[in-house]
Structures are given as C-alpha cells and as structure tokens.
Backbone as a chain_set.jsonl record, in Angstrom:
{"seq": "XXXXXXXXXXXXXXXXXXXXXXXXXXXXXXXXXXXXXXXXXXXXXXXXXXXXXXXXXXXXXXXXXXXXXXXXXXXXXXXXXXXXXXXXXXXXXXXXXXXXXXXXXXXXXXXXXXXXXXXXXXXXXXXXXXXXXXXXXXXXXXXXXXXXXXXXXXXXXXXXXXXXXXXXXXXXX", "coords": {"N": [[-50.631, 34.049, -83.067], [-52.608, 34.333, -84.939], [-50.976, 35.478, -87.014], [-49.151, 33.617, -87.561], [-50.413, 31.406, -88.569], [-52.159, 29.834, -87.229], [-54.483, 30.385, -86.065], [-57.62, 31.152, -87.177], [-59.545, 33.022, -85.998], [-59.411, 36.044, -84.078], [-60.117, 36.922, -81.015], [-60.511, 40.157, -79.421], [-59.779, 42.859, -76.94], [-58.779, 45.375, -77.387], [-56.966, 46.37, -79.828], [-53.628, 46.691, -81.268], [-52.65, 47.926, -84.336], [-52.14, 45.999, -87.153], [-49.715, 45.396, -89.738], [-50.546, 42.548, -90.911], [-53.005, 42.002, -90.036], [-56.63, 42.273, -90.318], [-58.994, 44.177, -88.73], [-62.215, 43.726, -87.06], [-64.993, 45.32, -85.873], [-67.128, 44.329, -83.03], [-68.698, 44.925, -81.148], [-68.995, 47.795, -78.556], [-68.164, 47.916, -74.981], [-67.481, 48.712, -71.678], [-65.482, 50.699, -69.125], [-65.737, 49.578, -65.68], [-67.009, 49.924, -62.143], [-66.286, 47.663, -59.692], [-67.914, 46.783, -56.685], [-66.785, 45.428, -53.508], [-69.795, 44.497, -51.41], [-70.761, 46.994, -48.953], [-68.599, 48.221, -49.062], [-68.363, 50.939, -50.328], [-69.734, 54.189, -50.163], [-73.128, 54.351, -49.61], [-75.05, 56.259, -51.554], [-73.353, 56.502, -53.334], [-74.007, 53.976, -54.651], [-76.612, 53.475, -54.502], [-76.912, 55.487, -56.731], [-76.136, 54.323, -58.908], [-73.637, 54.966, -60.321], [-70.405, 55.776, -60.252], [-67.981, 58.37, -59.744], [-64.087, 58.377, -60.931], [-62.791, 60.276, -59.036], [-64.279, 59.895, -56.663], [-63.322, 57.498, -55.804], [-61.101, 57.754, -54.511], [-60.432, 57.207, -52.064], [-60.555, 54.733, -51.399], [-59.641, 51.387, -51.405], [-58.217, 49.857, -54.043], [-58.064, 47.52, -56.497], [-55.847, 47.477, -59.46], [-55.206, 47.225, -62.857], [-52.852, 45.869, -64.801], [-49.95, 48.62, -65.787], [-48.933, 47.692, -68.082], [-50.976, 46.595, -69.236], [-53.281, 47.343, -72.302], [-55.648, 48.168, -71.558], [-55.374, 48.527, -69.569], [-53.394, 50.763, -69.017], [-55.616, 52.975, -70.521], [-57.042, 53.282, -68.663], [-55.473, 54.144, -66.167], [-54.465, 56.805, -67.931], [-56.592, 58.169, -67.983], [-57.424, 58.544, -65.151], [-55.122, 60.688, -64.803], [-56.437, 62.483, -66.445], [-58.515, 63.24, -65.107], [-57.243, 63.858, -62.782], [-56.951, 62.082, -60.746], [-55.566, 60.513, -58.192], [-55.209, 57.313, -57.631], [-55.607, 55.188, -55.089], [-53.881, 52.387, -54.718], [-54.275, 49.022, -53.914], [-53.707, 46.24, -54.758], [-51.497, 44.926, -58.064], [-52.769, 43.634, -60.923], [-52.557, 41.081, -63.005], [-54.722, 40.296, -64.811], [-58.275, 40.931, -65.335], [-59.973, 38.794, -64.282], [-59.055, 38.271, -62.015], [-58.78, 40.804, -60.588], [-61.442, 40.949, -60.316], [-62.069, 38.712, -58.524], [-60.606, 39.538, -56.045], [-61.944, 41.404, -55.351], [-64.435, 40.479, -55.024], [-63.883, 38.723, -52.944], [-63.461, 41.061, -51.224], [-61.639, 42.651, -50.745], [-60.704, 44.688, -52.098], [-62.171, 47.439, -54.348], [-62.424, 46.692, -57.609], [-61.636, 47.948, -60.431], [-62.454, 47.137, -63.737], [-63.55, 45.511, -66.939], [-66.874, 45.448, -68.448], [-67.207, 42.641, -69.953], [-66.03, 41.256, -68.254], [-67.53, 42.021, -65.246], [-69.625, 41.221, -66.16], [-69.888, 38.42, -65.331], [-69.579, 38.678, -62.504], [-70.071, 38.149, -58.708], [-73.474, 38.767, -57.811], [-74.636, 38.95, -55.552], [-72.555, 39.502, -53.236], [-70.514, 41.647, -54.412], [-70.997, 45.111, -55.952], [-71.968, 46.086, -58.909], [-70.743, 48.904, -60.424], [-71.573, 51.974, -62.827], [-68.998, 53.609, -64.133], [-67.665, 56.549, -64.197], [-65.198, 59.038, -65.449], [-66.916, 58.106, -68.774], [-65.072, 54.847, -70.458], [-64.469, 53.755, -73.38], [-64.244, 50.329, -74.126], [-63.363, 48.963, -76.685], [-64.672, 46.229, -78.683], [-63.026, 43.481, -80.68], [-62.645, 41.593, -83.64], [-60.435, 39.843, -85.237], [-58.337, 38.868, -88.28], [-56.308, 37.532, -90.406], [-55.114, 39.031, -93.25], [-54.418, 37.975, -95.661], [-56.115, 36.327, -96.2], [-59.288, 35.108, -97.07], [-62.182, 34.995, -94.884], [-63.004, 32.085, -93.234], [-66.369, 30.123, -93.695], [-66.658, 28.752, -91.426], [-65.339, 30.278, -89.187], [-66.07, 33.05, -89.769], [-69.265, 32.281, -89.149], [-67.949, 31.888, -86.501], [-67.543, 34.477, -85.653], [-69.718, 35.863, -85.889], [-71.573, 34.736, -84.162], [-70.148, 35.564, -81.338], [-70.425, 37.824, -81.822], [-73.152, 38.353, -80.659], [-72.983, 36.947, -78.562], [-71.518, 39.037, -77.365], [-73.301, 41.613, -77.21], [-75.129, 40.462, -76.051], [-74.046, 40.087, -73.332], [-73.118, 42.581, -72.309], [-75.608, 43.64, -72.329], [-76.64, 42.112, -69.927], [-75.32, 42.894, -68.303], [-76.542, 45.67, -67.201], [-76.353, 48.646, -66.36], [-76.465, 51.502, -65.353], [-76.541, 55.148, -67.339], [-73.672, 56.647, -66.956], [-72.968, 59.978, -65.99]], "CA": [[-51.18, 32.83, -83.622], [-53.176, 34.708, -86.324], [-50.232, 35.883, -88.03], [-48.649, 32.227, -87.791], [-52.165, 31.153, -89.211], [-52.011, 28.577, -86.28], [-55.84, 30.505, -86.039], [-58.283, 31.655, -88.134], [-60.268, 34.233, -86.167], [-59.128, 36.595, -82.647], [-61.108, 38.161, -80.219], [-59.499, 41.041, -78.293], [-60.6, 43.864, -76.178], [-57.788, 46.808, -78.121], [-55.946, 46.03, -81.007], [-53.029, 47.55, -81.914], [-52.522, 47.854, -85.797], [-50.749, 45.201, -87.549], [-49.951, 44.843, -91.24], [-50.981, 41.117, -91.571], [-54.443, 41.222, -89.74], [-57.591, 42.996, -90.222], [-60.027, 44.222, -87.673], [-63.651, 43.848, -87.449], [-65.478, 45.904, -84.414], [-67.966, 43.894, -82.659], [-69.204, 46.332, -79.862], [-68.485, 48.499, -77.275], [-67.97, 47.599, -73.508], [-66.985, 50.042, -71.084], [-64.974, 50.075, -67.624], [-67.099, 49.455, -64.53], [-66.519, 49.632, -60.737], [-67.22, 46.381, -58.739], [-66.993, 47.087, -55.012], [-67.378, 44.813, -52.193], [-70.928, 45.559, -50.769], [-70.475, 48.07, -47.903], [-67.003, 49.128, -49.37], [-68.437, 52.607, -51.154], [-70.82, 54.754, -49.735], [-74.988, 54.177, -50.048], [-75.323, 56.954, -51.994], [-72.968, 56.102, -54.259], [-74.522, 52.346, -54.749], [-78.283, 53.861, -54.938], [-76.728, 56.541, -57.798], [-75.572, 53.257, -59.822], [-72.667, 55.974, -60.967], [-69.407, 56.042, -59.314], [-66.464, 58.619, -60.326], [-62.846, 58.488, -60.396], [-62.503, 60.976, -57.731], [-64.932, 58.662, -55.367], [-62.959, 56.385, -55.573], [-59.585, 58.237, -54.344], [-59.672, 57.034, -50.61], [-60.749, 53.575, -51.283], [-58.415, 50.834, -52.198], [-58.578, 49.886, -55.533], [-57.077, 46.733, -57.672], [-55.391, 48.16, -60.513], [-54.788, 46.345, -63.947], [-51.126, 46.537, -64.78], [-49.728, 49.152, -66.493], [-48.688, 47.422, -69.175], [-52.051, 45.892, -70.162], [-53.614, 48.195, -73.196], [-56.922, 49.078, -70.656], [-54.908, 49.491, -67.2], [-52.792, 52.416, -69.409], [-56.258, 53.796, -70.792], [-57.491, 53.737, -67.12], [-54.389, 55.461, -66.353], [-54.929, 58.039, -68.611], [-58.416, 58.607, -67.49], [-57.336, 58.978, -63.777], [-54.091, 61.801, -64.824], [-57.109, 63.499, -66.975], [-59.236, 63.498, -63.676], [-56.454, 64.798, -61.786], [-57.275, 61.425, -59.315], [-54.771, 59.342, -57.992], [-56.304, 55.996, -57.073], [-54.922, 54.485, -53.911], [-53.49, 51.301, -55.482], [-53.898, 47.834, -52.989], [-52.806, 45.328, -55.395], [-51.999, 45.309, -59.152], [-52.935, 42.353, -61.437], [-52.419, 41.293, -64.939], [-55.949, 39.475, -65.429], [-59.328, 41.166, -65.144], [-60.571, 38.047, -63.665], [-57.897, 38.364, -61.133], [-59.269, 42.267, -60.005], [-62.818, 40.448, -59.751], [-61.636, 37.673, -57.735], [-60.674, 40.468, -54.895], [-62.998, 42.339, -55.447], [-65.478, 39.306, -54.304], [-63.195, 38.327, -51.176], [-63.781, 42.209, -50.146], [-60.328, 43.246, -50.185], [-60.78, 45.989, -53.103], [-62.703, 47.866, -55.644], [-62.22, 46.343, -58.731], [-62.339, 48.511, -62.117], [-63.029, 46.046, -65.045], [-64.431, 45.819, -68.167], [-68.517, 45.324, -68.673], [-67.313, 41.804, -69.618], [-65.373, 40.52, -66.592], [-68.276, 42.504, -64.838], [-70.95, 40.027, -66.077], [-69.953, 36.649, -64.402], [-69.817, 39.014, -61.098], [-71.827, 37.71, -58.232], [-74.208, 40.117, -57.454], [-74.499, 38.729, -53.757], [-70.921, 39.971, -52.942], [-70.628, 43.032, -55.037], [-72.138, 46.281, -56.911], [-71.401, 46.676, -60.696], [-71.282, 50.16, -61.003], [-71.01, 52.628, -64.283], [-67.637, 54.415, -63.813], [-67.341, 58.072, -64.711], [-65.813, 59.265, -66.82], [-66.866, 56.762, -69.587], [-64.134, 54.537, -70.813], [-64.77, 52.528, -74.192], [-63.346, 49.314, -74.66], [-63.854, 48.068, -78.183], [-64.465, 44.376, -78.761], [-62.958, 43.213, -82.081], [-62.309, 40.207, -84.039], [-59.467, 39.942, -85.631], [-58.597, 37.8, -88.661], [-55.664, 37.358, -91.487], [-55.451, 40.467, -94.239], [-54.068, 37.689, -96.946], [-56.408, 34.906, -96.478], [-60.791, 35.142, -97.263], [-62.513, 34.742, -93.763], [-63.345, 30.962, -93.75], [-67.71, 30.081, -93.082], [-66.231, 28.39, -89.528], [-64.642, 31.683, -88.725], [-67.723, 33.906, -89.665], [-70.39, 32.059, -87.981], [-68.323, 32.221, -85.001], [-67.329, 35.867, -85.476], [-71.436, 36.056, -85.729], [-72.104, 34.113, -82.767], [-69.6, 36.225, -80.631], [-70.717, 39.505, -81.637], [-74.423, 38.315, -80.067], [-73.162, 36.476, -77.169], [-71.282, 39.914, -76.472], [-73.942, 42.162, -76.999], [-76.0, 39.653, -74.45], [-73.594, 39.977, -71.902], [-73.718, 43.797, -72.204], [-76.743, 43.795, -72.191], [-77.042, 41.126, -69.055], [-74.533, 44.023, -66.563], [-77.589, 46.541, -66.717], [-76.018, 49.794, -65.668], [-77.285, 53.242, -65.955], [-75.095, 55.793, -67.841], [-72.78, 57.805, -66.099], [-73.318, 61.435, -66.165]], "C": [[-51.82, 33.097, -84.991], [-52.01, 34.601, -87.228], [-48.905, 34.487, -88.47], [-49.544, 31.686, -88.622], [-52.021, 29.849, -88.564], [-53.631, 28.971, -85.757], [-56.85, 30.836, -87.086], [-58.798, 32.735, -87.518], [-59.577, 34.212, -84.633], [-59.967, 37.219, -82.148], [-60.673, 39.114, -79.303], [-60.429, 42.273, -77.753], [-59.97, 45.442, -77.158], [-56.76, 45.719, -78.354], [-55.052, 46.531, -81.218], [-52.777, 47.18, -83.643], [-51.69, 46.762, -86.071], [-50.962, 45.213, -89.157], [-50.95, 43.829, -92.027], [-52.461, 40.991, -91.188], [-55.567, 42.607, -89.748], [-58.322, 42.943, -88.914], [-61.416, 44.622, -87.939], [-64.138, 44.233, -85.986], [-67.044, 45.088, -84.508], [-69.043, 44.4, -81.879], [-68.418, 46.755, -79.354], [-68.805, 48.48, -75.784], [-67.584, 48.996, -73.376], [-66.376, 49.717, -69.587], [-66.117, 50.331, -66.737], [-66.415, 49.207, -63.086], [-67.308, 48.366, -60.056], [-66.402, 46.324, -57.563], [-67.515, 46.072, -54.176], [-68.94, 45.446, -51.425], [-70.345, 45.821, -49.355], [-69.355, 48.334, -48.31], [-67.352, 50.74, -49.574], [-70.234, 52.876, -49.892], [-72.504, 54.716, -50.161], [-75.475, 54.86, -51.224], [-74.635, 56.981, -53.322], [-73.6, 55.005, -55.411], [-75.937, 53.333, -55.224], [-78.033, 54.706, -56.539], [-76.441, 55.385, -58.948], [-74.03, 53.938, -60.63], [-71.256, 56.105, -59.812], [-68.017, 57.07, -60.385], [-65.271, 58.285, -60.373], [-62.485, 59.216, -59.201], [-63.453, 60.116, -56.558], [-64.086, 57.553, -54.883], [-61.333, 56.339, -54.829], [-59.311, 57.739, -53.055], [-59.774, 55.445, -50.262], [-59.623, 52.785, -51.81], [-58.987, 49.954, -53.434], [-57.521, 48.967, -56.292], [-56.714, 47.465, -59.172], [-55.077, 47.041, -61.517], [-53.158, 47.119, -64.12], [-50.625, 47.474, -66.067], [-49.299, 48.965, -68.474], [-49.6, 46.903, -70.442], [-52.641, 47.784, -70.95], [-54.986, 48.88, -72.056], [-56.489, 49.546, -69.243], [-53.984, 51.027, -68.167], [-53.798, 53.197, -69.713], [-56.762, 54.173, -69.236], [-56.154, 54.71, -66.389], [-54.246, 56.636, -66.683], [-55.977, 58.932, -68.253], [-58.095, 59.378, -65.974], [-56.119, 59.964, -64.031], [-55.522, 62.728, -65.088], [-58.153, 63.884, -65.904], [-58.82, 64.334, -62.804], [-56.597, 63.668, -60.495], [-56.264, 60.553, -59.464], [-55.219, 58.337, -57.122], [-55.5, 55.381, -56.107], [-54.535, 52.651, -54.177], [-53.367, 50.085, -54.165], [-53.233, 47.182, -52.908], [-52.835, 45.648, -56.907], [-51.697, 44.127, -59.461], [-52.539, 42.306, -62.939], [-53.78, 40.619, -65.629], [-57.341, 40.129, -64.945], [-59.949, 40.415, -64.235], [-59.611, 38.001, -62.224], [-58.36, 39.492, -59.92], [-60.779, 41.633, -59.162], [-62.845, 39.113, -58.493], [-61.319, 38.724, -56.536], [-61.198, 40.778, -54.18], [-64.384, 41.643, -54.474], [-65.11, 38.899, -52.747], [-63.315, 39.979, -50.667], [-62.388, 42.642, -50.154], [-60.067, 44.618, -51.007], [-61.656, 46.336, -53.779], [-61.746, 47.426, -57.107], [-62.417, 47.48, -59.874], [-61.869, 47.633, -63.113], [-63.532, 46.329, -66.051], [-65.768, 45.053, -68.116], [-68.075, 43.545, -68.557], [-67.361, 40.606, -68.787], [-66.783, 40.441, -65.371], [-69.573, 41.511, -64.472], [-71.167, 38.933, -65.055], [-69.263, 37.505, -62.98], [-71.152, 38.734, -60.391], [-72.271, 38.661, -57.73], [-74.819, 40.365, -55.807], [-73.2, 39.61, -52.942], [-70.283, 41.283, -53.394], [-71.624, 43.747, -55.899], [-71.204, 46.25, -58.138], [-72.475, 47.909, -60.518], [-70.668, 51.129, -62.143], [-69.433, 53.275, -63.816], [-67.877, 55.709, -64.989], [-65.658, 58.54, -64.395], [-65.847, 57.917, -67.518], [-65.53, 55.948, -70.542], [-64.403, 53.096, -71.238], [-63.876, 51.382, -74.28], [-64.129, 48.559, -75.61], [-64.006, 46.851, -78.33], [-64.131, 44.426, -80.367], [-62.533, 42.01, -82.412], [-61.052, 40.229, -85.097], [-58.539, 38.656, -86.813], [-57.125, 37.996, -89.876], [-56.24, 38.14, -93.017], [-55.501, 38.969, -95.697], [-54.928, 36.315, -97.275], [-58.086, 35.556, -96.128], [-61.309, 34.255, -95.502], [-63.538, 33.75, -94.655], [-64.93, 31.077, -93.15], [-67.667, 30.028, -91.687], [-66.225, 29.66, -89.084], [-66.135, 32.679, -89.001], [-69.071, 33.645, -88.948], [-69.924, 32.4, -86.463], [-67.791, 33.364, -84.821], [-68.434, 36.205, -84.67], [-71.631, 36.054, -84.41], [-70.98, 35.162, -81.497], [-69.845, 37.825, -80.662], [-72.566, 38.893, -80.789], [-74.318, 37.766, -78.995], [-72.086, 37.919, -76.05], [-72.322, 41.532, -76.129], [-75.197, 41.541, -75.529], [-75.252, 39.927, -73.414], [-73.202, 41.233, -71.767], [-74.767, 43.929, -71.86], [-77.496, 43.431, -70.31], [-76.666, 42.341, -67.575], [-75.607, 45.181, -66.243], [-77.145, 47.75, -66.004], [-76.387, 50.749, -66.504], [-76.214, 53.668, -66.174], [-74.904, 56.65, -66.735], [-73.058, 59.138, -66.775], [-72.184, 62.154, -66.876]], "O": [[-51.678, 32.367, -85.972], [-51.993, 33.757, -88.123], [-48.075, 34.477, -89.379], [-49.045, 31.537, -89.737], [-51.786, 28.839, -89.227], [-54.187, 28.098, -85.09], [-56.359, 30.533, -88.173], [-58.697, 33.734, -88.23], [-59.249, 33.204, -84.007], [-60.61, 38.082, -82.747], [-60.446, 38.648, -78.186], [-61.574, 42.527, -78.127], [-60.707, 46.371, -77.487], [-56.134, 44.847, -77.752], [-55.52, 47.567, -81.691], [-52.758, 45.998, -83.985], [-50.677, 46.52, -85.415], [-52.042, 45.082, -89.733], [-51.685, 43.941, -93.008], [-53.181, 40.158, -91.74], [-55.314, 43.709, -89.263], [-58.324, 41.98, -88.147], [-61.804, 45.497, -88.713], [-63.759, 43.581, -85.013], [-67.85, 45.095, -85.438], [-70.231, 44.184, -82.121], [-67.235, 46.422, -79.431], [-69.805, 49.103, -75.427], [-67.413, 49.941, -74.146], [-66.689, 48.707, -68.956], [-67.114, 51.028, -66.922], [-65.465, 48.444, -62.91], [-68.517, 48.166, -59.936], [-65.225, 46.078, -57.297], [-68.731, 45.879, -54.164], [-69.102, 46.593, -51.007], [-69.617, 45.044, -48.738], [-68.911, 49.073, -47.431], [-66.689, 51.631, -49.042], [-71.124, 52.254, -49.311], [-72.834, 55.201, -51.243], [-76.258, 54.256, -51.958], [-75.206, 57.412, -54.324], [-73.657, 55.147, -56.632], [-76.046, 53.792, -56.361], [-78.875, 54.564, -57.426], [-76.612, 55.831, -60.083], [-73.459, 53.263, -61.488], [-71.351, 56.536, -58.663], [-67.37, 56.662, -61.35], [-65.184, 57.489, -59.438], [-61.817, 58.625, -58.353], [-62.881, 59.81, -55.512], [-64.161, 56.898, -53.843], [-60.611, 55.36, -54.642], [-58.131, 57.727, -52.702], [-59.3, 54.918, -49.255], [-58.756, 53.286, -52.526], [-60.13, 49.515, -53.562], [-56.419, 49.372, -56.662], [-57.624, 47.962, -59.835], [-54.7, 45.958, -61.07], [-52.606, 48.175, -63.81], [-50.87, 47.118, -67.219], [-49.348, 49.653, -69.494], [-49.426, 46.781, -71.655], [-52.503, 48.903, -70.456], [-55.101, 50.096, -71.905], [-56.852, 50.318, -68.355], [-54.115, 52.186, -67.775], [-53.531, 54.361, -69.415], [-56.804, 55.327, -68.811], [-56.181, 55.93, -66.228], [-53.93, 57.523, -65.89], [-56.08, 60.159, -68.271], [-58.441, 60.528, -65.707], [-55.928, 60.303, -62.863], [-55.842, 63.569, -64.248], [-58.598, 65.029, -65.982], [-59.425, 65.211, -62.187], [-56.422, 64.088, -59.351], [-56.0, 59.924, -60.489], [-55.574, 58.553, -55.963], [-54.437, 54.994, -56.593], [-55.22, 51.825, -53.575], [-52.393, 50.207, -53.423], [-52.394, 46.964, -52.035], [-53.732, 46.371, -57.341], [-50.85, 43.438, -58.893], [-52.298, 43.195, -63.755], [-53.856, 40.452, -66.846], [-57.566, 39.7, -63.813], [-60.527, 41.006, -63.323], [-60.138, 37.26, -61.395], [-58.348, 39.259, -58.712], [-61.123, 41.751, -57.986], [-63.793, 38.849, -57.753], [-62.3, 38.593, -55.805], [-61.242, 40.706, -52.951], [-65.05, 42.151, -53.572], [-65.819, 38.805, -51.745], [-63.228, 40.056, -49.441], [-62.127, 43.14, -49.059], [-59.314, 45.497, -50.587], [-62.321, 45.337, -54.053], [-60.636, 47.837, -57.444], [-63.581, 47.814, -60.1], [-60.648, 47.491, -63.191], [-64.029, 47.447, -66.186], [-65.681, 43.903, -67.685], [-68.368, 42.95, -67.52], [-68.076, 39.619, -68.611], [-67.117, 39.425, -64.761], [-70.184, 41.166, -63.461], [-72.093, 38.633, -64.301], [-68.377, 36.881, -62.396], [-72.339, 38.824, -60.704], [-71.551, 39.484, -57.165], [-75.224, 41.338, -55.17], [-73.409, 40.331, -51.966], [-69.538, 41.897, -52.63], [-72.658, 43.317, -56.41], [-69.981, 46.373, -58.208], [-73.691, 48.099, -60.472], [-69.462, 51.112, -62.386], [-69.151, 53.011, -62.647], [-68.16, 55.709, -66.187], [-65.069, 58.391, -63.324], [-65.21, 56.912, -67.202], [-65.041, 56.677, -71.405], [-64.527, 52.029, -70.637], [-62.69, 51.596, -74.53], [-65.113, 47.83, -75.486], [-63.009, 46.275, -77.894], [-64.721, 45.145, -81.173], [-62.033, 41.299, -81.541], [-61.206, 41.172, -85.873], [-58.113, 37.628, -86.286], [-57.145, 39.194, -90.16], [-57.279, 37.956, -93.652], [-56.404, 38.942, -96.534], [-54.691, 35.486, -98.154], [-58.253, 36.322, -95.179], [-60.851, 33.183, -95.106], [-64.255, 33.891, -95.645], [-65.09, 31.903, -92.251], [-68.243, 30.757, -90.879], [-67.247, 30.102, -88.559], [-67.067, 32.788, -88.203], [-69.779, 34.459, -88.354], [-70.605, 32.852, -85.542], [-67.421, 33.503, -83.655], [-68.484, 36.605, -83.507], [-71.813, 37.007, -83.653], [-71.71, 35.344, -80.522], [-69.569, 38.712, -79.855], [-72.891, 39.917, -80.188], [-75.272, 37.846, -78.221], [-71.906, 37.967, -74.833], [-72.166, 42.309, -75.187], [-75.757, 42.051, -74.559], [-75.891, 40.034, -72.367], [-72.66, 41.231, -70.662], [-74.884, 44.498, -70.775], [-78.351, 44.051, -69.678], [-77.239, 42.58, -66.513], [-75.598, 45.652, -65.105], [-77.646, 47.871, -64.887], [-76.567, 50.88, -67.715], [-75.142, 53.245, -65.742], [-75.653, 57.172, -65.909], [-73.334, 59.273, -67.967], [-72.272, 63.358, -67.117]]}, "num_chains": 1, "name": "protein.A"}
C-alpha cells in the first residue's frame, strides 16, 4: 500500500528492506510465553522466566513458518537445540493468544499481542533466550513525511512504549 502510496505511514513488527520505503525504529518488544494457568510448572510461574527447553514437553502454538517472527523463533529453538512439541500452528498472533486463553496451549507471542492478555486465564512470561522484535514505521523514500503521518508516527511510538511498559515482565536471565 505504501509503495502504491494508497498510505502514507506503516507500522510493522520486521521489515524487510525495500528500495521505495524508509524505516523509522520505534521500540523494541520481545517474544513472551503465555500459558494457560496450571499448564507450566509453579516454579516456573513464581520465576516470571520461562526457557525454550521448559517448554519442550508442553504443547505449544506455533506462529507459521512463514511469518518473519515464527522463522526467528525457529531459529532461536535450532540455536537451543529444543524442539517444541507443536499442537497447532497459526498465522495471527492473536490467533496463538486466543488458545492460549481456552487452555489448549502455550502461546509464544510478541510483548504486544501479550498486552490485551487476560491475566485471569493466563501467565505472561519473559521467554529465554531473549528475542527482539523491532517495531517500525515505515513510510515512502520519495515523498516528505506528511504532519498527519508524523503525529501519528509520534502517537504510536508512545502508545507502544505504554503497552510495553503495561506487560511488566522481569528480564530473562
């Protein structure tokens, strides 16, 4: 749509490069486990920290390979050496969390998805190892970012630092 200029400004989680559009980094999110309460062990939950290898006997919604953060999670779990016991796999974050809430899996997500989790129904916990996901905005190389477009760049870099801010997890070790 940018590169149609059918928009003026994008918001994405990972960019890949393009000629026509610049990128502007907003923050940094990170993936996060959200388990059904009683799914993971107490000790886990009290630690606010869950690994990849913890998570090897549980079942576990997977983002689909093809999305840019289910391949970095991918990556993460070869460099672990953990193979995650796969339930179901989705193509929508909100999709994993939706599961995740009915109890049928551990969700791994990003911080944002994370937020509008109910906290009755599941744990948002840090995931080890840490795994950034960039927020960026994304806007047309050949055309001056319009006032519209900058205020609400603005306003989106502070309503994503708030909702970072809002998931409250301790770092992973």
């Amino acid at each position: 749509a940018l590169v149609l200029q059918e928009a003026d400004v994008g918001f994405v989680f990972s960019a890949i490069a393009h000629p026509a559009l610049t990128q502007e980094h907003l923050a940094d999110g990170r993936m996060v486990c959200v388990a059904p309460k009683g799914m993971l062990n107490a000790a886990l939950v009290a630690a606010g920290v869950v690994h990849l290898a913890d998570l090897a006997d549980t079942p576990v919604v997977r983002l689909d390979v093809r999305d840019p953060i289910g391949t970095v999670v991918n990556h993460a779990c070869r460099e672990a050496g953990v193979g995650l016991q796969t339930a179901i796999t989705v193509q929508t974050y909100h999709a994993a969390l939706a599961l995740a809430h009915h109890g049928h899996a551990v969700a791994v997500v990003d911080t944002c998805t994370a937020a509008s989790a109910d906290r009755s129904k599941v744990e948002v916990l840090a995931l080890a190892p840490h795994i950034a996901v960039p927020i960026k905005s994304l806007r047309t190389v050949n055309r001056p970012s319009s006032l519209l477009a900058s205020a609400m760049t603005q306003c989106m870099r502070q309503a994503v630092a708030e909702t970072l801010e809002s998931v409250g997890l301790r770092e992973a070790e």
